[in-house]
FIVEXDO-166618 format. One record per residue (C-alpha): chain; residue number from 1; x, y, z. Coordinates in Angstrom, 1 decimal. Example, Ala and Ser with C-alpha at 12.3 -4.5 7.8 and 13.67 -1.06 7.14 Angstrom:
REM FIVEXDO-166618
R  chain  resi       x       y       z
R      A     1    12.3    -4.5     7.8
R      A     2    13.7    -1.1     7.1
//
This chain:
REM FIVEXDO-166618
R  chain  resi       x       y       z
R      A     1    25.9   -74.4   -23.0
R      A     2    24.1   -70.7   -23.2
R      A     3    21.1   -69.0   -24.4
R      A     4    22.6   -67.3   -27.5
R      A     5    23.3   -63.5   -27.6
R      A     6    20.2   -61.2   -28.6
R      A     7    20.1   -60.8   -32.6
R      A     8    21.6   -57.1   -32.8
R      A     9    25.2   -56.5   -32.9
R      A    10    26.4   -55.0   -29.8
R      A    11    29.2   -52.2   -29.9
R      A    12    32.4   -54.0   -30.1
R      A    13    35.1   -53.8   -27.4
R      A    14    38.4   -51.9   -28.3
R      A    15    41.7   -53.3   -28.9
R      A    16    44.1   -52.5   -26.4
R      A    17    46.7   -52.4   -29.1
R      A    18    44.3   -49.9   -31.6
R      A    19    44.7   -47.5   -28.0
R      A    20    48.5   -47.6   -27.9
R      A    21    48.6   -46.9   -31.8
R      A    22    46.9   -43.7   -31.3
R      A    23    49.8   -41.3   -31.6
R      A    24    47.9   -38.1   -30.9
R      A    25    47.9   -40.1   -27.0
R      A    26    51.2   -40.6   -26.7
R      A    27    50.3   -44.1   -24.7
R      A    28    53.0   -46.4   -23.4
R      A    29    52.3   -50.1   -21.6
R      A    30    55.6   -50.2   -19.5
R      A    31    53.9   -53.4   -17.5
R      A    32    52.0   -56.3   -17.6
R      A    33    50.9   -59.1   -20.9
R      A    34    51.1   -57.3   -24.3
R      A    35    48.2   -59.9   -25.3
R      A    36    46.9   -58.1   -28.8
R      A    37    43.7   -60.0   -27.5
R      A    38    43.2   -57.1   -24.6
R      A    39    40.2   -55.3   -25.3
R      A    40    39.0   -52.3   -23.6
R      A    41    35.3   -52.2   -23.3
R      A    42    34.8   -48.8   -21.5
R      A    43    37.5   -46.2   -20.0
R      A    44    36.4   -45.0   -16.2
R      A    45    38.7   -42.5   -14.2
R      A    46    38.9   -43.2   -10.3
R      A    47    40.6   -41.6    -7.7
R      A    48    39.6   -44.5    -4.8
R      A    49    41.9   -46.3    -2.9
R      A    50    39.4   -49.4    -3.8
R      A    51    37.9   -49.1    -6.9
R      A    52    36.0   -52.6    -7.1
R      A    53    32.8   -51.3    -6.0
R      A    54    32.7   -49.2    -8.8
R      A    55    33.6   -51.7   -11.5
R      A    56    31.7   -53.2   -14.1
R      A    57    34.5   -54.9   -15.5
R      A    58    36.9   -54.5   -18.7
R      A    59    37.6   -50.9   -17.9
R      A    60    40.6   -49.2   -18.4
R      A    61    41.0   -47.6   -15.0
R      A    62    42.6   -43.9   -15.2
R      A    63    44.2   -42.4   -12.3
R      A    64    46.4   -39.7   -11.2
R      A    65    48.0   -41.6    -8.2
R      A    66    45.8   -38.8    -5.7
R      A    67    44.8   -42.2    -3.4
R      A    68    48.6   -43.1    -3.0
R      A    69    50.1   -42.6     0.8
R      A    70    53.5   -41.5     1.1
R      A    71    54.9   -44.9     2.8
R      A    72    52.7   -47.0    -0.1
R      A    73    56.1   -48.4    -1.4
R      A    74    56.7   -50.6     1.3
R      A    75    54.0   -52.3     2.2
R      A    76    50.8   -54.6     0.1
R      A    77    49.1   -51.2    -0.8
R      A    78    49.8   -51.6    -4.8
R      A    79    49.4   -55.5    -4.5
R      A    80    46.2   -54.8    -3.0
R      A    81    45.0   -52.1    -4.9
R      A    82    46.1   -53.9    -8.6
R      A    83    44.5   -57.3    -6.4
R      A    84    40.8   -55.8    -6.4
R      A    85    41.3   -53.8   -10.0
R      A    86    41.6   -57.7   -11.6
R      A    87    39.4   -59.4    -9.4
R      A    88    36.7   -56.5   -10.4
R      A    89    37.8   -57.5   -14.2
R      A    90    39.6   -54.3   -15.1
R      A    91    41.3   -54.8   -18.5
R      A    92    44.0   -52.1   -17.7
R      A    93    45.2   -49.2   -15.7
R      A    94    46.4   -46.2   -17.1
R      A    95    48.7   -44.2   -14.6
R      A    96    48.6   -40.1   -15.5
R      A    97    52.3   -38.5   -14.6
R      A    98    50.7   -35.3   -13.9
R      A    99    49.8   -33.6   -11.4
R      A   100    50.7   -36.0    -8.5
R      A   101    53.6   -37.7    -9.6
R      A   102    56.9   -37.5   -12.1
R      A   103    56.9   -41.5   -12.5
R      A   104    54.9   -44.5   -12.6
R      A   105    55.7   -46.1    -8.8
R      A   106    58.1   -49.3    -9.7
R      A   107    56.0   -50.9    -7.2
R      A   108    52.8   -50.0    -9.2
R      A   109    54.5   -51.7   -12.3
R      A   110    55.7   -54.5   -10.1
R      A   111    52.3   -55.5    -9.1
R      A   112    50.6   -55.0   -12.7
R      A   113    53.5   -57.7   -13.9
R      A   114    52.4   -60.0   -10.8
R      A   115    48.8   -59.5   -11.6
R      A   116    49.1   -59.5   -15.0
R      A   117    47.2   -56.3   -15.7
R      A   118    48.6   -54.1   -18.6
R      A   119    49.8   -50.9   -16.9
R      A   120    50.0   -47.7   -19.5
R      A   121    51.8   -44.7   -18.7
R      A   122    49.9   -41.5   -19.9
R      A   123    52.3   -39.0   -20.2
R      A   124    51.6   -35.1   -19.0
R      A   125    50.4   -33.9   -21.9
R      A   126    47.2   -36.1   -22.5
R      A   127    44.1   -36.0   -20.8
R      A   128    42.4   -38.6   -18.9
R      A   129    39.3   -37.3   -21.0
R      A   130    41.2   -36.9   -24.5
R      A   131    42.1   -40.9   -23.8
R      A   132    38.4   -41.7   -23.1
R      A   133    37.2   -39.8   -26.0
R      A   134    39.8   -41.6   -27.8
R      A   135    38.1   -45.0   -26.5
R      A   136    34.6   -43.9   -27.7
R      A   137    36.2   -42.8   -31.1
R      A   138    37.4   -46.1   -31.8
R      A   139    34.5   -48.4   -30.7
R      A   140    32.3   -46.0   -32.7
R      A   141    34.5   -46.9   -35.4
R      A   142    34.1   -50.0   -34.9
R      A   143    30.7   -49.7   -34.6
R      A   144    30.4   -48.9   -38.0
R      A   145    32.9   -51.5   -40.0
R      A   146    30.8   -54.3   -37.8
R      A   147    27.1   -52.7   -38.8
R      A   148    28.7   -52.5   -42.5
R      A   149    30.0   -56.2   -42.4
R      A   150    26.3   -57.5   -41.5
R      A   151    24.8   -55.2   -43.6
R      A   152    26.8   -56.7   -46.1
R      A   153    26.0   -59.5   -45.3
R      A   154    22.3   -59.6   -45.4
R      A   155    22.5   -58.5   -48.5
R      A   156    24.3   -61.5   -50.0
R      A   157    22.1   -63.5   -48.2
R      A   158    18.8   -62.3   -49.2
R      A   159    20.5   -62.6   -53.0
R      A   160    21.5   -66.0   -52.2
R      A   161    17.8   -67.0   -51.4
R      A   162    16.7   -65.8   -54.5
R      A   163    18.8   -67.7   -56.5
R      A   164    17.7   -71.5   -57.7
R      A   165    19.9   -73.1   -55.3
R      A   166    18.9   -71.4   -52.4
R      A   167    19.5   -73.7   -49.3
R      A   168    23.1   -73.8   -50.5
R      A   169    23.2   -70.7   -51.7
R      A   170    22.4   -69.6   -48.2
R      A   171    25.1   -71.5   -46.6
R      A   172    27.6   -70.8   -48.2
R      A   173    26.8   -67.4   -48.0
R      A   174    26.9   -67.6   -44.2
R      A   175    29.9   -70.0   -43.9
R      A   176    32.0   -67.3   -45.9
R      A   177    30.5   -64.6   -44.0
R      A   178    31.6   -66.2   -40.7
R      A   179    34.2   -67.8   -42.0
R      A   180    33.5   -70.8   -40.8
R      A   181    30.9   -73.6   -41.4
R      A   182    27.6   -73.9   -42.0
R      A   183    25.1   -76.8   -41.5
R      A   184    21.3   -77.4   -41.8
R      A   185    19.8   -80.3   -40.2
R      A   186    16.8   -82.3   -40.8
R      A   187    13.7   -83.2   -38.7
R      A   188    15.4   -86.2   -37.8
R      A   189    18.9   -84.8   -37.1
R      A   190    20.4   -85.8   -40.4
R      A   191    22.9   -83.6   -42.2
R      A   192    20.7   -82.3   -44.9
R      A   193    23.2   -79.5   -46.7
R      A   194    26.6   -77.9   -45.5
R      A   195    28.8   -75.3   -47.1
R      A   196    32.6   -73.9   -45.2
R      A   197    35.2   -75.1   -43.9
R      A   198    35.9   -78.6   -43.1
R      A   199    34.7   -79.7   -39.4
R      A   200    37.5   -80.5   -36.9
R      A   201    37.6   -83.5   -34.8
R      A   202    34.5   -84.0   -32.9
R      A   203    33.0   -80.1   -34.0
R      A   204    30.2   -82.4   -36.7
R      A   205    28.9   -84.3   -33.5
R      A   206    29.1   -81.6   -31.7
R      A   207    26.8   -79.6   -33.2
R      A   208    23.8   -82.6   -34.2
R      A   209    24.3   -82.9   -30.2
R      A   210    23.5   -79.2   -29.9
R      A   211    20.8   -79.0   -32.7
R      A   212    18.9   -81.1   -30.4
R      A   213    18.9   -79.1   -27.9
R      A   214    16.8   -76.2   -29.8
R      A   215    14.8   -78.8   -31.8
R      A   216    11.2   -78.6   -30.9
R      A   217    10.4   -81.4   -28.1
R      A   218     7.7   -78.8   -26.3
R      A   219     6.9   -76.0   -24.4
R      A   220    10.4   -74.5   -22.9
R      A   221    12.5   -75.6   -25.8
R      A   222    15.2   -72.6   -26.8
R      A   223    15.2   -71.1   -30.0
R      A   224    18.7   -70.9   -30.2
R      A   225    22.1   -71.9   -28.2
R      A   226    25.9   -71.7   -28.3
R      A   227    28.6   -74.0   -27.0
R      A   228    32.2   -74.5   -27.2
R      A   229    34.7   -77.4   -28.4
R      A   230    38.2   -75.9   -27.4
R      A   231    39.0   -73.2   -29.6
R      A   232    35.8   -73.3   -31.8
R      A   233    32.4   -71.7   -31.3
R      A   234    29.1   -73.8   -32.0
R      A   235    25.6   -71.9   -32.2
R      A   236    22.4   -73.6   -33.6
R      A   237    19.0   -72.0   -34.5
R      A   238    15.7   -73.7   -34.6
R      A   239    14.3   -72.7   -38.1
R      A   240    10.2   -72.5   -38.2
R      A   241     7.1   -72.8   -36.1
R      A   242     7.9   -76.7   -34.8
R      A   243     8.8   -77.7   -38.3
R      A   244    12.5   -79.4   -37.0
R      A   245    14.9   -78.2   -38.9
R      A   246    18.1   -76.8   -37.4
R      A   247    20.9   -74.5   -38.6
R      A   248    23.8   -75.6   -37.1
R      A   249    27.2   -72.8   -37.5
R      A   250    30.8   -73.5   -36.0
R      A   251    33.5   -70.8   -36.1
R      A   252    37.0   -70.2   -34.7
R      A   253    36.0   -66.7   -33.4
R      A   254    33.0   -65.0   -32.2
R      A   255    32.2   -61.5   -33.5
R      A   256    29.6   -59.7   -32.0
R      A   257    27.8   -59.0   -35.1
R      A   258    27.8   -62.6   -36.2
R      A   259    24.9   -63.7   -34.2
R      A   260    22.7   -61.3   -36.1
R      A   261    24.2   -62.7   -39.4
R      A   262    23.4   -65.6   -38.3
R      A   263    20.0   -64.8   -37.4
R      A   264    19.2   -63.5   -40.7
R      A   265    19.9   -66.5   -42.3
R      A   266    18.3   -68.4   -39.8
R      A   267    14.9   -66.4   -41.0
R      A   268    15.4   -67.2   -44.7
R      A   269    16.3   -70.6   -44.5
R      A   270    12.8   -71.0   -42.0
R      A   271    11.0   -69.5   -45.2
R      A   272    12.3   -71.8   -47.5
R      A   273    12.3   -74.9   -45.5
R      A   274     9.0   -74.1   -44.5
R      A   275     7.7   -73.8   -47.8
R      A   276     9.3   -77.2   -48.9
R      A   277     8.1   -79.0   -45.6
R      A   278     4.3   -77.3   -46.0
R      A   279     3.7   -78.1   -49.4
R      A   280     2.2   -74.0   -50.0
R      A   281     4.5   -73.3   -51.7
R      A   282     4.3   -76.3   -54.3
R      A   283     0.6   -75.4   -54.5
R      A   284     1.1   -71.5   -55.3
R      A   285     3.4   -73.0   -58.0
R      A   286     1.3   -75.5   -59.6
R      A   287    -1.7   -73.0   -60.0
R      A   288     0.7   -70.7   -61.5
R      A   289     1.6   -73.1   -63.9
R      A   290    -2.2   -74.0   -64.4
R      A   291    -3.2   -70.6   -65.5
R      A   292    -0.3   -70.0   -67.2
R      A   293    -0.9   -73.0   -69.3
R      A   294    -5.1   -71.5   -70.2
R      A   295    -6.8   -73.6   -67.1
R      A   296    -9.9   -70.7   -65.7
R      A   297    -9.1   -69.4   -62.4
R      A   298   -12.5   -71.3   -61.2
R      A   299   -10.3   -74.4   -61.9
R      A   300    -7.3   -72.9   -60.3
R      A   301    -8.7   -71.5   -57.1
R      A   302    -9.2   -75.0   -55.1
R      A   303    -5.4   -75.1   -54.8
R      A   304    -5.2   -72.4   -53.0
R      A   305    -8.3   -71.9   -50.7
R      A   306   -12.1   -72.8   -50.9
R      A   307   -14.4   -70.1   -51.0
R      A   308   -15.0   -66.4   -52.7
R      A   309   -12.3   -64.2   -52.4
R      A   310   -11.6   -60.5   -52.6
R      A   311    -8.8   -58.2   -54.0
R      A   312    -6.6   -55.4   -51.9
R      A   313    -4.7   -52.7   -53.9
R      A   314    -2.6   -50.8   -51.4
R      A   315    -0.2   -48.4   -51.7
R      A   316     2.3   -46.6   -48.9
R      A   317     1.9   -43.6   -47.8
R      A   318     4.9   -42.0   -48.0
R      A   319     7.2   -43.8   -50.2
R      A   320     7.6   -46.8   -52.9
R      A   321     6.6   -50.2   -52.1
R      A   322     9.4   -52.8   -51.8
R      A   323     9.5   -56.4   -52.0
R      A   324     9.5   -56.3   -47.9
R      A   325     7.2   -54.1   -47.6
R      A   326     4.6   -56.0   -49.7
R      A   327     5.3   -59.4   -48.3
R      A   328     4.5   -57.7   -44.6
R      A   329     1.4   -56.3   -46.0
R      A   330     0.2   -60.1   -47.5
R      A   331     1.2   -61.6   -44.0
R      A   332    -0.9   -58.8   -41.9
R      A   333    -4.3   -59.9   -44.5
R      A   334    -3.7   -63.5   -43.9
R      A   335    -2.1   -64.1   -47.3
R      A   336     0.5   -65.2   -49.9
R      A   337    -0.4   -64.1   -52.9
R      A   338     1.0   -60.6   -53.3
R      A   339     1.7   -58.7   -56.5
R      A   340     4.2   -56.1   -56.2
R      A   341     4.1   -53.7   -59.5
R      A   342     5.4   -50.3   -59.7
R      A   343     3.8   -48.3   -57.3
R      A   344     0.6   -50.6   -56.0
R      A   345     0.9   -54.1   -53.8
R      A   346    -2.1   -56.3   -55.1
R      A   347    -3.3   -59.1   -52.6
R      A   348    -5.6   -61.7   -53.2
R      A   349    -7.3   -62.0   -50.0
R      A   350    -9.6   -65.3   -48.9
R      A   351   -13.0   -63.8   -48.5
R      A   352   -12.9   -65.3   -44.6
R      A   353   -10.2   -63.0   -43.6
R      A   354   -12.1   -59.7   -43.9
R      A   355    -9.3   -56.6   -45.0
R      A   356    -8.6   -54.3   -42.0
R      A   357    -7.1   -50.7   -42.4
R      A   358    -3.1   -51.1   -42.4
R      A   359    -0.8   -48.7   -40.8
R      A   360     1.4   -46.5   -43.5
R      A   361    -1.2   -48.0   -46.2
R      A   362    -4.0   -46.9   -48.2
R      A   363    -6.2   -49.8   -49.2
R      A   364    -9.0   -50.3   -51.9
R      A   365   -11.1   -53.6   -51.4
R      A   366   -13.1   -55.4   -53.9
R      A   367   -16.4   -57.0   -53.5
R      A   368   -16.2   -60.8   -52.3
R      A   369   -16.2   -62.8   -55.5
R      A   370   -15.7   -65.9   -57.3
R      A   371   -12.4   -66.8   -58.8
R      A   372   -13.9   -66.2   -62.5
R      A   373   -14.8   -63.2   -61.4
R      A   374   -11.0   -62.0   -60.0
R      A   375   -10.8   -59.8   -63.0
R      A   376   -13.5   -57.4   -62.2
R      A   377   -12.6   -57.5   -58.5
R      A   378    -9.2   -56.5   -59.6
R      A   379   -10.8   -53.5   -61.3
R      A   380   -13.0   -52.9   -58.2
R      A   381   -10.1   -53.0   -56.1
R      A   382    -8.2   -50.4   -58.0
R      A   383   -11.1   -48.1   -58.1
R      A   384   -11.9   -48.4   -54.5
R      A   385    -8.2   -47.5   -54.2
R      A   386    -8.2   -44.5   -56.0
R      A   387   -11.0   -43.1   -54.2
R      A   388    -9.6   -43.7   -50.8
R      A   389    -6.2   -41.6   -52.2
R      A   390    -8.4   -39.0   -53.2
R      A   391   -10.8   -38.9   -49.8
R      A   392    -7.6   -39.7   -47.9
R      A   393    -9.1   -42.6   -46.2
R      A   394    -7.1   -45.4   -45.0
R      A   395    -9.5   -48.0   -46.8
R      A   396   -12.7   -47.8   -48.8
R      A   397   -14.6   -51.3   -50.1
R      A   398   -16.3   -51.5   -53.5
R      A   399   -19.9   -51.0   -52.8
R      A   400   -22.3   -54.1   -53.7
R      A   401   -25.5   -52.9   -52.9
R      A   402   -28.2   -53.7   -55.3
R      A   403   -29.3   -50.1   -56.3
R      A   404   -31.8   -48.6   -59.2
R      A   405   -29.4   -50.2   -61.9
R      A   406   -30.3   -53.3   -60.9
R      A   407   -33.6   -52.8   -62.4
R      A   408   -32.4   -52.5   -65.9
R      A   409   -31.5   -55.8   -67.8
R      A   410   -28.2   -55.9   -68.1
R      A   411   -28.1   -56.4   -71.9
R      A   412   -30.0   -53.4   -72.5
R      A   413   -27.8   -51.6   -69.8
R      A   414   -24.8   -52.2   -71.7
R      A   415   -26.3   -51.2   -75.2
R      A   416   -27.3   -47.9   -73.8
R      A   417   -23.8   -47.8   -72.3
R      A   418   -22.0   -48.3   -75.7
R      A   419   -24.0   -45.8   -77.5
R      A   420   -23.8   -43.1   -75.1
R      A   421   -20.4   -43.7   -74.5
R      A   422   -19.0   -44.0   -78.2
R      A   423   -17.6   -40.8   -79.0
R      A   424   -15.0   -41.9   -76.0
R      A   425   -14.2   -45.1   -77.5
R      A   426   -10.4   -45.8   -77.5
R      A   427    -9.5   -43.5   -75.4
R      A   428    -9.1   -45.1   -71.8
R      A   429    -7.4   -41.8   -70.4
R      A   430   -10.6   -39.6   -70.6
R      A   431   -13.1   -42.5   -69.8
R      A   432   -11.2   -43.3   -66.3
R      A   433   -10.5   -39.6   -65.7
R      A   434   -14.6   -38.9   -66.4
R      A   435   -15.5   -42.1   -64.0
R      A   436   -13.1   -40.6   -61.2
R      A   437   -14.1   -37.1   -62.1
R      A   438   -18.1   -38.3   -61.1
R      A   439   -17.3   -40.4   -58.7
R      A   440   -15.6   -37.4   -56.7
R      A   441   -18.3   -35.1   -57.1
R      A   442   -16.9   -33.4   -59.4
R      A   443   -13.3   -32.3   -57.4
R      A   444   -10.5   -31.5   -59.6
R      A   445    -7.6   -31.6   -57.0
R      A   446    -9.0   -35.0   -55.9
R      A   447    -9.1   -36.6   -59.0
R      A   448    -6.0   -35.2   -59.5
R      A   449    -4.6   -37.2   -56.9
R      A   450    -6.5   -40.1   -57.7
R      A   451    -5.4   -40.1   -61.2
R      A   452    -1.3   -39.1   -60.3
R      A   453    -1.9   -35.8   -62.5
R      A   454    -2.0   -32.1   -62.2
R      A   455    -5.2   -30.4   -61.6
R      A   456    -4.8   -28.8   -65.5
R      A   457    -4.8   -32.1   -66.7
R      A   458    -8.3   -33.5   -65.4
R      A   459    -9.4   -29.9   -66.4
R      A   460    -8.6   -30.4   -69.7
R      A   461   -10.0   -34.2   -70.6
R      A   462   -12.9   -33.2   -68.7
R      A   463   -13.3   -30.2   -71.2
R      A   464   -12.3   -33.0   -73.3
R      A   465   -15.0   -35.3   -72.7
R      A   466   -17.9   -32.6   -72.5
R      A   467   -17.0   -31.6   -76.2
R      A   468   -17.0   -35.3   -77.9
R      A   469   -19.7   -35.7   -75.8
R      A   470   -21.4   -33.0   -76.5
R      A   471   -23.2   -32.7   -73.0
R      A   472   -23.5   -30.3   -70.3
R      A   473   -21.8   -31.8   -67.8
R      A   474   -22.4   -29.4   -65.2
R      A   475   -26.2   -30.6   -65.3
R      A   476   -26.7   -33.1   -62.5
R      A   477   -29.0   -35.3   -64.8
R      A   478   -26.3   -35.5   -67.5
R      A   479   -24.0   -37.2   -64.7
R      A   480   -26.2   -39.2   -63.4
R      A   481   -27.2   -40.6   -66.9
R      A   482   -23.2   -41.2   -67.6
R      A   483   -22.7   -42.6   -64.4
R      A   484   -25.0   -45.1   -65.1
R      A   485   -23.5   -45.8   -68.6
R      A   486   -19.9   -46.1   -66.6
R      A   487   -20.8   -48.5   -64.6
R      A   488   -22.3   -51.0   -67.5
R      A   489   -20.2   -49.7   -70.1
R      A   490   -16.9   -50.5   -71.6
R      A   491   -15.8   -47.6   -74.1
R      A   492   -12.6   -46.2   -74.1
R      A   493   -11.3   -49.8   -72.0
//
């Protein structure tokens, strides 16, 4: 029983066979097993007399025959020499007829059969460098069909997650992947769901015996671990922080980008598992449902956290936000509730976890509020957004000082508002491009990026705006006046 492998695919050996296909090479195995299961992990050329020194193991050893004394024929030197080539864990040797020698030595090809070590003869024409370009050509190849495979197959699996089914969904997903069989164990070792092949004799206990090996007993315990049971390979994953559950997967071969497969569904079965098992996600649902239904937000929030809370718009600096993305963002805050929308993440943050500048983001923060008040800290937090786009700051928080305002009822505040603000009523574009506009000191190219328009456009609805208006708004006291009404105002909304 082993560790398992690390969770990215590693670049896959070379069939010996794929090699002698190569007709450009001109290769031909005149000695030694013509197992189709040879692989060649690496080609090495070596001139030595004793080449196990210099050895990692599964090469296929090129040489010219330079090392060979005249009298080698009758004596040990090939048995030797083709001795330390396997005990050093050469796959092959490939014997070059130029410029040494017309023929592979029959003693040479004697030993390889004793040995059993695949002897190929290279003929004059091919180079020991075109053969080991030829190696790199094919596990680059590959390379690629195995990266495409798990690429594949993450996709299926992150589709089968998000389907109503998704435990089995998720197996069976990985079972076909693998082609082999998927189980998930409980907490207490029970088959809970399996999907694949049937199990052979002995392969079911098998792996509960090795899902009890990774299940959480303490500090020490493995996150993951393979075995064997004859021909078939056993690997389990611990899924979650300590929460029990195991994935359990048996297969009769081991390719090397199935552990990352693997691992991938290892990760989404932990998120849904864990959500079952923790209950959050059951109490995400139910206030959904509440406020779907017409219960207030204040009646909502106790389900998911006590307290005020505050709203984050965010958006990525350099590209769309994906559903990835904006679940990473959620996790850095410290929470679950994420919006994605078009371009903007929203995340509803508990007020206890204050919002810290994000790497690749641009965040707007709201005031700390309570829940009936999410829908103004929504409009805070988009605000506060658009400003830091504009000042190119990586996060700006709506400002809740008490300030002059504060001194004006707010009944009379907003009456004022409506009456200076009328002639923009019902028209939302020009009253959000005026607040920007103001708040931005008058800058066209940053409300322009604020907004997402050209510099023409805010041009124009400001001209806009000054005319229905009919205000100077050039003169510092007309601002401050319509800043004023802005803020307590809701024309043009």
């Amino acid at each position: 029983m082993t560790p398992a492998a690390p969770a990215v695919p590693p670049t896959p050996p070379v069939p010996l066979s794929a090699l002698l296909a190569r007709e450009d090479l001109a290769l031909r195995q005149i000695a030694g097993p013509t197992d189709r299961g040879t692989v060649i992990h690496w080609a090495h050329t070596s001139e030595m007399a004793d080449p196990y020194p210099y050895l990692l193991g599964g090469e296929l050893l090129l040489t010219a025959g330079v090392h060979i004394p005249e009298a080698a024929g009758s004596g040990t030197y090939f048995d030797d020499y083709v001795a330390r080539i396997v005990a050093a864990g050469g796959a092959a040797l490939g014997f070059g007829l130029a410029p040494v020698h017309d023929t592979v030595p029959r003693a040479l090809a004697a030993a390889c059969e004793r040995h059993g070590l695949p002897l190929l003869e290279v003929p004059p024409q091919t180079t020991f460098s075109g053969v080991a370009r030829a190696v790199w050509q094919l596990m680059a190849q590959a390379r690629l069909a195995e990266l495409r495979r798990v690429t594949e197959a993450q996709q299926g699996l992150a589709s089968a997650a998000a389907r109503p089914d998704p435990v089995p969904s998720v197996l069976r997903q990985l079972a076909r992947h693998l082609a082999g069989r998927a189980v998930l164990h409980g907490p207490d070792g029970t088959e809970i769901a399996s999907a694949g092949r049937a199990a052979g004799p002995g392969v079911r206990e098998a792996l509960t015996d090795l899902a009890g090996v990774v299940r959480p007993t303490g500090a020490g315990t493995p996150a993951s671990a393979t075995d064997t049971l004859g021909d078939t390979h056993l690997a389990a994953y611990a899924l979650g922080p300590g929460e029990g559950f195991v994935l359990g997967v048996a297969t009769a071969r081991r390719e090397p980008g199935d552990h990352t497969i693997a691992s991938v569904a290892s990760v989404l079965l932990s998120l849904l598992t864990g959500e079952h098992h923790s209950g959050a996600g059951a109490a995400r649902s139910s206030a959904l449902v509440r406020l779907l239904l017409g219960a207030p937000p204040e009646q909502v929030a106790p389900l998911l956290g006590d307290g005020d809370w505050v709203v984050v718009h965010a958006r990525p600096e350099t590209q769309q936000p994906d559903a990835v993305a904006a679940s990473a963002l959620g996790a850095a805050l410290g929470s679950p509730l994420v919006d994605l929308a078009r371009d903007v993440v929203r995340v509803l943050v508990p007020s206890g976890r204050e919002p810290a500048p994000q790497p690749g983001w641009t965040l707007g923060v709201s005031a700390a509020v309570e829940p009936r008040e999410w829908p103004a800290a929504d409009t805070q937090a988009a605000r506060a957004l658009a400003r830091a786009r504009a000042t190119r700051t990586p996060l700006v928080r709506h400002g809740a000082r008490p300030g002059l305002t504060d001194l004006v009822p707010r009944a009379d505040a907003e009456a004022h508002a409506r009456a200076l603000l009328a002639p923009l009523t019902g028209q939302p574009a020009l009253t959000e491009t005026l607040r920007n506009w103001l708040s931005l000191h008058g800058s066209w190219d940053r409300t322009a990026v604020a907004l997402d328009v050209h510099r023409n456009t805010v041009r124009q609805r400001i001209a806009r705006c000054a005319a229905l208006l009919g205000a100077d708004l050039d003169d510092p006291d007309v601002r401050m006046e319509l800043w004023f009404a802005l803020r307590h105002g809701r024309a043009g909304e």
